[in-house]
PDB file of N, H, CA, C and O in Angstrom:
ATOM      1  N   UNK A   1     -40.080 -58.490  28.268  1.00  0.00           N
ATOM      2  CA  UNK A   1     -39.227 -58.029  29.349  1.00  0.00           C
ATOM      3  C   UNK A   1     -38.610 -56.687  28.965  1.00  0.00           C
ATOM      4  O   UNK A   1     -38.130 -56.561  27.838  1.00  0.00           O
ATOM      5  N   UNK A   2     -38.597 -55.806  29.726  1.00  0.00           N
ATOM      6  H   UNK A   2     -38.987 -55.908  30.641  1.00  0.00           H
ATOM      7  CA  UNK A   2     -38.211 -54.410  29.700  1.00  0.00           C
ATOM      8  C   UNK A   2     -36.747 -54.239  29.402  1.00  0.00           C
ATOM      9  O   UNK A   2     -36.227 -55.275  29.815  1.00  0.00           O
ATOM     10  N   UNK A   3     -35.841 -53.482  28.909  1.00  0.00           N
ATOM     11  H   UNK A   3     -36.264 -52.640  28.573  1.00  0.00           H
ATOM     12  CA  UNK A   3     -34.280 -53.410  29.212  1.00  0.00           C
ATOM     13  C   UNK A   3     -33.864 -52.380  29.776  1.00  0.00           C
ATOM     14  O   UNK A   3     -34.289 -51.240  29.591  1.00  0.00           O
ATOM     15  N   UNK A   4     -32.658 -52.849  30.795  1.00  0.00           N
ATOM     16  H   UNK A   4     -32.312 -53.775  30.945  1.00  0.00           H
ATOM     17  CA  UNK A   4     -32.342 -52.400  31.479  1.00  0.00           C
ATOM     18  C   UNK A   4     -31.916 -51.201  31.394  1.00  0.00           C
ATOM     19  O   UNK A   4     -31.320 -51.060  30.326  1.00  0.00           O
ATOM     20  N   UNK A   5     -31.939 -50.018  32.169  1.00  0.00           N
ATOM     21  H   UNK A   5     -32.423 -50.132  33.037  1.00  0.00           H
ATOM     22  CA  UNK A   5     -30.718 -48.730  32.234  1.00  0.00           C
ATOM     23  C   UNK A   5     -29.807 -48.760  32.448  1.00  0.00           C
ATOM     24  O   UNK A   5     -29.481 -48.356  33.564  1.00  0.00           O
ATOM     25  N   UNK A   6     -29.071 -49.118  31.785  1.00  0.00           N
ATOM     26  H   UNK A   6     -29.337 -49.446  30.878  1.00  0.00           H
ATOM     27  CA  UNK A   6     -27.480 -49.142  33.007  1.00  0.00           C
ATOM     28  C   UNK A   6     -26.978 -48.441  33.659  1.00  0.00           C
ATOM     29  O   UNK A   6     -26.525 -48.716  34.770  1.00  0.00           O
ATOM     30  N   UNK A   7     -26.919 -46.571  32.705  1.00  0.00           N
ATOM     31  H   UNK A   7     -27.287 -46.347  31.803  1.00  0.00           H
ATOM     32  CA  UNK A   7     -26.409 -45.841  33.343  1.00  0.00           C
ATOM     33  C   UNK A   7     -27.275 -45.469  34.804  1.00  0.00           C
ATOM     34  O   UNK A   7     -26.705 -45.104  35.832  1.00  0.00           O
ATOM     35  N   UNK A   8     -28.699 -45.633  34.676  1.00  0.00           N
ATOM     36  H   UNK A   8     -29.162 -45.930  33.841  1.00  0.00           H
ATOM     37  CA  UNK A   8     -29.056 -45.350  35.740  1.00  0.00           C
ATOM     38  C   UNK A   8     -29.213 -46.140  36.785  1.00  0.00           C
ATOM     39  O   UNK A   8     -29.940 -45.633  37.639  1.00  0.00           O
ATOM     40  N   UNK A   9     -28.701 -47.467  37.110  1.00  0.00           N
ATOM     41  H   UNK A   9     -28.110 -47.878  36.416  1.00  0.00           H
ATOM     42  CA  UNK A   9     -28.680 -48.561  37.366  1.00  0.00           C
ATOM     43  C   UNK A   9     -27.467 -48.551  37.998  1.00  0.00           C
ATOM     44  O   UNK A   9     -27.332 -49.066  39.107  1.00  0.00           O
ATOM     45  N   UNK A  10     -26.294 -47.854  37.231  1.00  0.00           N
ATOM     46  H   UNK A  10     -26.404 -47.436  36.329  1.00  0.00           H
ATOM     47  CA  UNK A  10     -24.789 -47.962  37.819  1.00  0.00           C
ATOM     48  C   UNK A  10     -24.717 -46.101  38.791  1.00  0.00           C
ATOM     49  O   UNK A  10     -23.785 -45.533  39.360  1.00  0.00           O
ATOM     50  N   UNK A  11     -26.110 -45.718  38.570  1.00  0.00           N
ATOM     51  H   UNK A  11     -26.867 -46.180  38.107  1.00  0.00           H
ATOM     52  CA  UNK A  11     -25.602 -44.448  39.510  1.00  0.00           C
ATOM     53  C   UNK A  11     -26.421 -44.811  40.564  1.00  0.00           C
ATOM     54  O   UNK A  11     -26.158 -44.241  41.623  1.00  0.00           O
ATOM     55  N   UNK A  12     -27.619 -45.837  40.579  1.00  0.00           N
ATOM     56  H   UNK A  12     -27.832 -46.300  39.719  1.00  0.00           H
ATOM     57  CA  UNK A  12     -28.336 -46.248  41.846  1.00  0.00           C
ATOM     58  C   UNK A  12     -27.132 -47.257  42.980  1.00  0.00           C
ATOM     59  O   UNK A  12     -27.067 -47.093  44.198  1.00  0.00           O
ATOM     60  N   UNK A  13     -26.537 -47.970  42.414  1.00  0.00           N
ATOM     61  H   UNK A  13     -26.590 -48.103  41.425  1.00  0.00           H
ATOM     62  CA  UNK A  13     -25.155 -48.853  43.157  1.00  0.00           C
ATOM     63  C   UNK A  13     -24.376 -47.833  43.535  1.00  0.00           C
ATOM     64  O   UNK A  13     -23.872 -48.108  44.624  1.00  0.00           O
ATOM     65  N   UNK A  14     -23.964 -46.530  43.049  1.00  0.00           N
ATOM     66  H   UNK A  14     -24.374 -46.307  42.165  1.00  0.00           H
ATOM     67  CA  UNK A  14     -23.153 -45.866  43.475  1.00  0.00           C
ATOM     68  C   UNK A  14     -23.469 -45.004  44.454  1.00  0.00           C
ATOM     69  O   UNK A  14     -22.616 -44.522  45.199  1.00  0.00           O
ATOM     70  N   UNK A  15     -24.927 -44.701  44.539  1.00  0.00           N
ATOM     71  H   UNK A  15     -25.619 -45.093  43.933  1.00  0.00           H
ATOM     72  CA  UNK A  15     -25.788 -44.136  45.709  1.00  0.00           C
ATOM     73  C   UNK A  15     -25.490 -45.315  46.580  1.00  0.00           C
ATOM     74  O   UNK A  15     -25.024 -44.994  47.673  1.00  0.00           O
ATOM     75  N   UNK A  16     -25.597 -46.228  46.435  1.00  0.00           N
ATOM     76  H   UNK A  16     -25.975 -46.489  45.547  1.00  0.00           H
ATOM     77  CA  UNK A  16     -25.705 -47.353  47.685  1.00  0.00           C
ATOM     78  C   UNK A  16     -24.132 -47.487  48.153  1.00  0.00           C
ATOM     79  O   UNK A  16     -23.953 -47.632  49.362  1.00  0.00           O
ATOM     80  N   UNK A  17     -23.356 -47.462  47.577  1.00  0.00           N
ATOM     81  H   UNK A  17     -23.501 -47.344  46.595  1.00  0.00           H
ATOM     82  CA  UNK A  17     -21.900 -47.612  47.550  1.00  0.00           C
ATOM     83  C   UNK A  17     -21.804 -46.556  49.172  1.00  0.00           C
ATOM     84  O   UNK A  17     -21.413 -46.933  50.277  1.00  0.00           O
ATOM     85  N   UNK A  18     -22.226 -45.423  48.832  1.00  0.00           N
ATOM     86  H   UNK A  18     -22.543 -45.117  47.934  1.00  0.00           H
ATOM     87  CA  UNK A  18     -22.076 -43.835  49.344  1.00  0.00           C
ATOM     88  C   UNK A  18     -22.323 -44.137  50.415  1.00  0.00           C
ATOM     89  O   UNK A  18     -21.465 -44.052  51.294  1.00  0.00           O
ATOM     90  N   UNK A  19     -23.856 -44.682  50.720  1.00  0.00           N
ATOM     91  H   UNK A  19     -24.553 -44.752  50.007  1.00  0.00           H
ATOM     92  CA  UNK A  19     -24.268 -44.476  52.625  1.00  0.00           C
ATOM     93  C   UNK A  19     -23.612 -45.692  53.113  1.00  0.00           C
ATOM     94  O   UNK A  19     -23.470 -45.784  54.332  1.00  0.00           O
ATOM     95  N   UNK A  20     -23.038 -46.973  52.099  1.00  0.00           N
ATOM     96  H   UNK A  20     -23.153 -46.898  51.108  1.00  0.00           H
ATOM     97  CA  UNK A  20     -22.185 -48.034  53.253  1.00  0.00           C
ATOM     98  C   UNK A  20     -21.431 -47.273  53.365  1.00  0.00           C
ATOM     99  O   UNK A  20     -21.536 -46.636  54.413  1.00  0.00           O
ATOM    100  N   UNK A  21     -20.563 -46.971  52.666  1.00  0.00           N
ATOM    101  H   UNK A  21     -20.478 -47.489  51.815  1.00  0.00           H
ATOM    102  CA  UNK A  21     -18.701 -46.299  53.266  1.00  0.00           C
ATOM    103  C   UNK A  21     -19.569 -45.065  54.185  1.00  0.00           C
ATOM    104  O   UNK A  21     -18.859 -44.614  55.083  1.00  0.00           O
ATOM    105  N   UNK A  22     -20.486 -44.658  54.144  1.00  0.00           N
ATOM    106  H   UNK A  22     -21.063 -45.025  53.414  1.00  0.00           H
ATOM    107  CA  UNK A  22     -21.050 -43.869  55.349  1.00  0.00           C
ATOM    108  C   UNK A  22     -21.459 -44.845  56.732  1.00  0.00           C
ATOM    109  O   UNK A  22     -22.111 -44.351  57.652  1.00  0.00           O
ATOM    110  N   UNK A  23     -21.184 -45.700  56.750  1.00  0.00           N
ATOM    111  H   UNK A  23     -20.654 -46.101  56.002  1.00  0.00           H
ATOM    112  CA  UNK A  23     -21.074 -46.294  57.711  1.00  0.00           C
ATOM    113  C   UNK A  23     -20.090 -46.958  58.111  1.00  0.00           C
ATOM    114  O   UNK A  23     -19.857 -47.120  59.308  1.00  0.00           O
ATOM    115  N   UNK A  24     -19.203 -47.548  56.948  1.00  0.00           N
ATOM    116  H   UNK A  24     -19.392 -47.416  55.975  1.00  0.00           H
ATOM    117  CA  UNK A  24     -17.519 -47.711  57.318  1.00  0.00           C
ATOM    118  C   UNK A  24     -17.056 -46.756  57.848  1.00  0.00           C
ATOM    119  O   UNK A  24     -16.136 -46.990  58.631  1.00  0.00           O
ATOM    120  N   UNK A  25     -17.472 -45.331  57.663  1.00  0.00           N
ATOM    121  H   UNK A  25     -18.220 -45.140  57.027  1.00  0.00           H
ATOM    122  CA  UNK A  25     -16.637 -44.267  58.302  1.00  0.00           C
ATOM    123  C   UNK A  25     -17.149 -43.835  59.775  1.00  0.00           C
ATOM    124  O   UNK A  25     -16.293 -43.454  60.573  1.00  0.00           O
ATOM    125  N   UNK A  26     -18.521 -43.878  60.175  1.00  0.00           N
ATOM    126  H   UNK A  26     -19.216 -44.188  59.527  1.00  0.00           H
ATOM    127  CA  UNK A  26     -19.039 -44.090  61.400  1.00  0.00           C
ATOM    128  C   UNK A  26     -18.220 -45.035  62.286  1.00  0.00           C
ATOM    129  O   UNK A  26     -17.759 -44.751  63.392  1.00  0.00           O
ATOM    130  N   UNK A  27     -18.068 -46.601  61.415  1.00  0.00           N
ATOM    131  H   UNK A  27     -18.442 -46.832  60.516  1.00  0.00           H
ATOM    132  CA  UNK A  27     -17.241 -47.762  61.840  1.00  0.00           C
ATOM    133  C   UNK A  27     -15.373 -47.206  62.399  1.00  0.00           C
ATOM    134  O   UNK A  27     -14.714 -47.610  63.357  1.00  0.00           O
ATOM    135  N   UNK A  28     -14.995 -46.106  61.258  1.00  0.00           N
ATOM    136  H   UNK A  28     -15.531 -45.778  60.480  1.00  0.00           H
ATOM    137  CA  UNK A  28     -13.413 -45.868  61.822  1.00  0.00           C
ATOM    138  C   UNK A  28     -13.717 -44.703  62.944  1.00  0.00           C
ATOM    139  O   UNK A  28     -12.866 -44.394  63.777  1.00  0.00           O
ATOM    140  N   UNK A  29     -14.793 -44.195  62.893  1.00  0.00           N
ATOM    141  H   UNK A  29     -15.485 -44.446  62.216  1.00  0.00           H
ATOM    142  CA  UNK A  29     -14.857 -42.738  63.331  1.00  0.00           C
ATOM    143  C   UNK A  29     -14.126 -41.690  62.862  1.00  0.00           C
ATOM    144  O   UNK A  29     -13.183 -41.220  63.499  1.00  0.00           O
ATOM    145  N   UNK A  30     -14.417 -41.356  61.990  1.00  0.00           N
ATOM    146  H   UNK A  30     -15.183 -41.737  61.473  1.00  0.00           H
ATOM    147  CA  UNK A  30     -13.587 -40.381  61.056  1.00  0.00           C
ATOM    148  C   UNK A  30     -14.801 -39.252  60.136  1.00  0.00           C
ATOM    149  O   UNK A  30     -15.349 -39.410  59.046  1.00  0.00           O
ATOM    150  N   UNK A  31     -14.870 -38.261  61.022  1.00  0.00           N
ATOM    151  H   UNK A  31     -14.424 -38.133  61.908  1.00  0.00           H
ATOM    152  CA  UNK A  31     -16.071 -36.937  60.802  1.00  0.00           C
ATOM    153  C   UNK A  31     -16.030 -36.635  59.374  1.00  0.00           C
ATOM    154  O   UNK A  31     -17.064 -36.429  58.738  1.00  0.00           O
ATOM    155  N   UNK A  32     -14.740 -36.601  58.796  1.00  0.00           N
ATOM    156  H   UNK A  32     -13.901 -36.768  59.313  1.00  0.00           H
ATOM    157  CA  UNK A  32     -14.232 -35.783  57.409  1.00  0.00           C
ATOM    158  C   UNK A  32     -15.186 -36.901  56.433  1.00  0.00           C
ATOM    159  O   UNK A  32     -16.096 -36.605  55.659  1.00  0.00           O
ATOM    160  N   UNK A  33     -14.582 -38.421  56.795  1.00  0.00           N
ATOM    161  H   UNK A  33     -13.843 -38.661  57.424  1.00  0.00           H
ATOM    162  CA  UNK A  33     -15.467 -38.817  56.050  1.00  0.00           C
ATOM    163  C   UNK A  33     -16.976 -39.204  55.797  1.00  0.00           C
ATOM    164  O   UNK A  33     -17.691 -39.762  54.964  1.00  0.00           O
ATOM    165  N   UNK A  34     -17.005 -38.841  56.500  1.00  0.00           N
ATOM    166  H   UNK A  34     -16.425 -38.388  57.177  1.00  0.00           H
ATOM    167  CA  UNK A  34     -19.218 -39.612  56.933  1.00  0.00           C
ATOM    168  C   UNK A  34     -19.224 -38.094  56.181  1.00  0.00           C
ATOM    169  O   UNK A  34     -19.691 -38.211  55.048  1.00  0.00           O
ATOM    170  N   UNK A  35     -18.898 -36.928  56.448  1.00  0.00           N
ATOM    171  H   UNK A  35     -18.519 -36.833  57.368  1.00  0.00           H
ATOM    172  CA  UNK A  35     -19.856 -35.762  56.106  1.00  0.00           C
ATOM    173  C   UNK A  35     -19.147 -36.072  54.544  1.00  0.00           C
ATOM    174  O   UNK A  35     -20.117 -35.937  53.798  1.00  0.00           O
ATOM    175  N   UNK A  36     -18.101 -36.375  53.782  1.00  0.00           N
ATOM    176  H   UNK A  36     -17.313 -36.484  54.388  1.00  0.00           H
ATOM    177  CA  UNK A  36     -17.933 -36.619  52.493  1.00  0.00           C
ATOM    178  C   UNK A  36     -18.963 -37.203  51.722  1.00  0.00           C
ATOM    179  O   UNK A  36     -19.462 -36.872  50.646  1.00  0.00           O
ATOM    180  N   UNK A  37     -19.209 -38.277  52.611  1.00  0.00           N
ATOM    181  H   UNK A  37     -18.804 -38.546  53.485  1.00  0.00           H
ATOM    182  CA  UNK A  37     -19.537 -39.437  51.745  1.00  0.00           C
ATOM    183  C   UNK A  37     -21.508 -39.397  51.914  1.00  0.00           C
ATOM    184  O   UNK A  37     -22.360 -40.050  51.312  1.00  0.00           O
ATOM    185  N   UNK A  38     -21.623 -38.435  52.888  1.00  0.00           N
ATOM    186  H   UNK A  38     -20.930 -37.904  53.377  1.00  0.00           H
ATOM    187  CA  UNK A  38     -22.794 -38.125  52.764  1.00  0.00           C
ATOM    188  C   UNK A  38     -23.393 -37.340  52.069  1.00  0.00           C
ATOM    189  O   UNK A  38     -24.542 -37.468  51.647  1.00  0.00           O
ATOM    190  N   UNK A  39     -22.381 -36.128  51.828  1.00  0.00           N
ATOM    191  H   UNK A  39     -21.447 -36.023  52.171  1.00  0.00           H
ATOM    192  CA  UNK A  39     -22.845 -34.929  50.749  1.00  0.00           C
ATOM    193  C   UNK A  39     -22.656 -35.820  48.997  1.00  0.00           C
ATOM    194  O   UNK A  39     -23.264 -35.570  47.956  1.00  0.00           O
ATOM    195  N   UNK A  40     -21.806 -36.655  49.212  1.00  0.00           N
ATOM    196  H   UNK A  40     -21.312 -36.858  50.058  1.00  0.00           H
ATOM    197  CA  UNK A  40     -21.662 -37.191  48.099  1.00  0.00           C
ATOM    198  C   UNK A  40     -23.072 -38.356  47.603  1.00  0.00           C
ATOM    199  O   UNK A  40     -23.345 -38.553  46.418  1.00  0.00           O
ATOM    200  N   UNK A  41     -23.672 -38.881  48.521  1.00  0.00           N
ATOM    201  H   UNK A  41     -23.451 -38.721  49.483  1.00  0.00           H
ATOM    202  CA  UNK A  41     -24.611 -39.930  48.608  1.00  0.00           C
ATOM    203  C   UNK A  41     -26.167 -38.545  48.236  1.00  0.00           C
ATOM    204  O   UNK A  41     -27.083 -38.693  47.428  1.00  0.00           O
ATOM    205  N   UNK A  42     -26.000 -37.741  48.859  1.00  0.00           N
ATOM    206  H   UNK A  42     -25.255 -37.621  49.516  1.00  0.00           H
ATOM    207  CA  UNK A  42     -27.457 -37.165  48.480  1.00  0.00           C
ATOM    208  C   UNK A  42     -27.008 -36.432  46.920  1.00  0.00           C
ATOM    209  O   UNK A  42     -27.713 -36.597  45.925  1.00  0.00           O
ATOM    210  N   UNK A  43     -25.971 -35.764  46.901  1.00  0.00           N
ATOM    211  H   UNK A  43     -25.398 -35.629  47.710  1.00  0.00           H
ATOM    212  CA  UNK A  43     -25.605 -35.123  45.855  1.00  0.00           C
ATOM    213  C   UNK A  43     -26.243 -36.177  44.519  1.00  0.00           C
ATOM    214  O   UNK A  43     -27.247 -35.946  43.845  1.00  0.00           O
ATOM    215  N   UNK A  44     -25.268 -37.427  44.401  1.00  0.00           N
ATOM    216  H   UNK A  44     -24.453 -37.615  44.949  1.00  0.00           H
ATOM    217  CA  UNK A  44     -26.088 -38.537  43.183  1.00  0.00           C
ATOM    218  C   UNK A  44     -26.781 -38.738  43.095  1.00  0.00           C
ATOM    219  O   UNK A  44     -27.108 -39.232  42.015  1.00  0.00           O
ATOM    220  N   UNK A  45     -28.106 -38.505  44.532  1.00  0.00           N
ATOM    221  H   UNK A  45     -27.841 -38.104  45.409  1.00  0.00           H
ATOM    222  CA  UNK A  45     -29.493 -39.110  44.540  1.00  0.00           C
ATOM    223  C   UNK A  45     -29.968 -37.976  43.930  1.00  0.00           C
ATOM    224  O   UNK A  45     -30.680 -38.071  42.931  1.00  0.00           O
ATOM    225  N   UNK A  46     -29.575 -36.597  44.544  1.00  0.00           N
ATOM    226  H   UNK A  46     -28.996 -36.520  45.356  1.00  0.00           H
ATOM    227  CA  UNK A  46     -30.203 -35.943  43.007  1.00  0.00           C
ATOM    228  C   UNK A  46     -30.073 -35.292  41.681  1.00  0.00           C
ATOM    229  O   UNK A  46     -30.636 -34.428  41.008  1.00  0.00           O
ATOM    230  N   UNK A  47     -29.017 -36.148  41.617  1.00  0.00           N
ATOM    231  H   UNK A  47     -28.559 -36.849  42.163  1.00  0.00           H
ATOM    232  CA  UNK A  47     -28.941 -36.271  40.003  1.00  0.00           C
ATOM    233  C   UNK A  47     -29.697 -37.558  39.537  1.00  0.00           C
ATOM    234  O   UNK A  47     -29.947 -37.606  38.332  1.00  0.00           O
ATOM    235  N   UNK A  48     -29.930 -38.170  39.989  1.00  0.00           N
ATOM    236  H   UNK A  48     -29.727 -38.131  40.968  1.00  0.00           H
ATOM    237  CA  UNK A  48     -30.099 -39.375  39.519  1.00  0.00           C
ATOM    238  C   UNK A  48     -32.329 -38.703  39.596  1.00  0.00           C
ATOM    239  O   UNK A  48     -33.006 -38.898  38.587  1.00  0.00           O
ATOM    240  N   UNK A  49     -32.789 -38.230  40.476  1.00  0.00           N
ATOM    241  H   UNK A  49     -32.239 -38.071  41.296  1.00  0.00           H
ATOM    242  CA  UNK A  49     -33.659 -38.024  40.368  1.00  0.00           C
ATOM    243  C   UNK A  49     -34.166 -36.903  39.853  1.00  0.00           C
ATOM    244  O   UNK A  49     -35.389 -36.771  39.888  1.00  0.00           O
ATOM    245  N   UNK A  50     -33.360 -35.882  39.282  1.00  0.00           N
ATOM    246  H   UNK A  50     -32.366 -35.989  39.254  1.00  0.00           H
ATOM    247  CA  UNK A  50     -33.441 -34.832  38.268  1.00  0.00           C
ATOM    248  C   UNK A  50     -33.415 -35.838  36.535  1.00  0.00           C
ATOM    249  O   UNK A  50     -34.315 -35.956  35.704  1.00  0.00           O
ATOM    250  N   UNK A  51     -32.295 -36.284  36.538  1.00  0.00           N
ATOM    251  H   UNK A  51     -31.564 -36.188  37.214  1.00  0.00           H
ATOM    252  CA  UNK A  51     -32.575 -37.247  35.290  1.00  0.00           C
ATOM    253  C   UNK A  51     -33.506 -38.133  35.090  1.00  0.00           C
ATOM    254  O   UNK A  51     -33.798 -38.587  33.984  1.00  0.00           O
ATOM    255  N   UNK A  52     -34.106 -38.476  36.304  1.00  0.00           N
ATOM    256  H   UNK A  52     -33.869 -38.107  37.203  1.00  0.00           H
ATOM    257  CA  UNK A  52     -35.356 -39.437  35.872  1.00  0.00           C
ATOM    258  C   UNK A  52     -36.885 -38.597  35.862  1.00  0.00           C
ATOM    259  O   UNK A  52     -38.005 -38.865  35.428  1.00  0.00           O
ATOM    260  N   UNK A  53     -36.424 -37.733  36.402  1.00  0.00           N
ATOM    261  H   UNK A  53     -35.514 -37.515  36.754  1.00  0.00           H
ATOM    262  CA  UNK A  53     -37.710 -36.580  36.358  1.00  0.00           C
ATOM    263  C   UNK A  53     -37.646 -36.135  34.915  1.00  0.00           C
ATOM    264  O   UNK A  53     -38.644 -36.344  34.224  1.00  0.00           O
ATOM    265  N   UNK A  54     -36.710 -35.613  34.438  1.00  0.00           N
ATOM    266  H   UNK A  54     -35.899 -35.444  34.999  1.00  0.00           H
ATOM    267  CA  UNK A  54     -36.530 -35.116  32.745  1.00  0.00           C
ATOM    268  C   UNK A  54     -36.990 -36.106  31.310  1.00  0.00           C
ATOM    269  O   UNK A  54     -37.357 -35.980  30.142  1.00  0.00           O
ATOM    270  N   UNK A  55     -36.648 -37.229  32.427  1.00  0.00           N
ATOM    271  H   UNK A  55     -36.350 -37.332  33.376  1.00  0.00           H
ATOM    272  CA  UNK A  55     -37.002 -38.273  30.894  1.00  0.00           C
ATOM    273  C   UNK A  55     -38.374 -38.379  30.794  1.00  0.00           C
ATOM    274  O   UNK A  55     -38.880 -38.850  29.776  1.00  0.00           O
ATOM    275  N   UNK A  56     -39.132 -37.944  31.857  1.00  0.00           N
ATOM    276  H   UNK A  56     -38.721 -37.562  32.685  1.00  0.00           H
ATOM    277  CA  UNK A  56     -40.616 -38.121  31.223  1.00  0.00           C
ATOM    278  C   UNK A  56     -41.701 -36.887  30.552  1.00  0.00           C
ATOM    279  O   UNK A  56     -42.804 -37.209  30.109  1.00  0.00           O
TER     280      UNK A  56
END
């Protein structure tokens, strides 16, 4: 059995974290935050896929 990444594992949950509260904020209607939490949701996805591009 393989072991796990964590760190990259705890920045994939935090990508996921990003587009729900992007939809809690759709849910309050509140512009400031959907465009936050969206620049913030692609922003980790690419870090997270720059670091997995580097490790190989």
């Amino acid at each position: 059995m393989k072991n796990i990444n964590l760190p990259m594992l705890l920045l994939a949950f935090l990508v996921v974290l990003m587009f729900i509260l992007v939809g809690l904020s759709i849910a309050f209607r509140n512009i400031w935050f959907i465009l936050l939490f969206i620049l913030l949701g692609f922003g980790i996805f690419g870090i997270v896929l720059s670091r997995k591009k580097g490790k190989k």
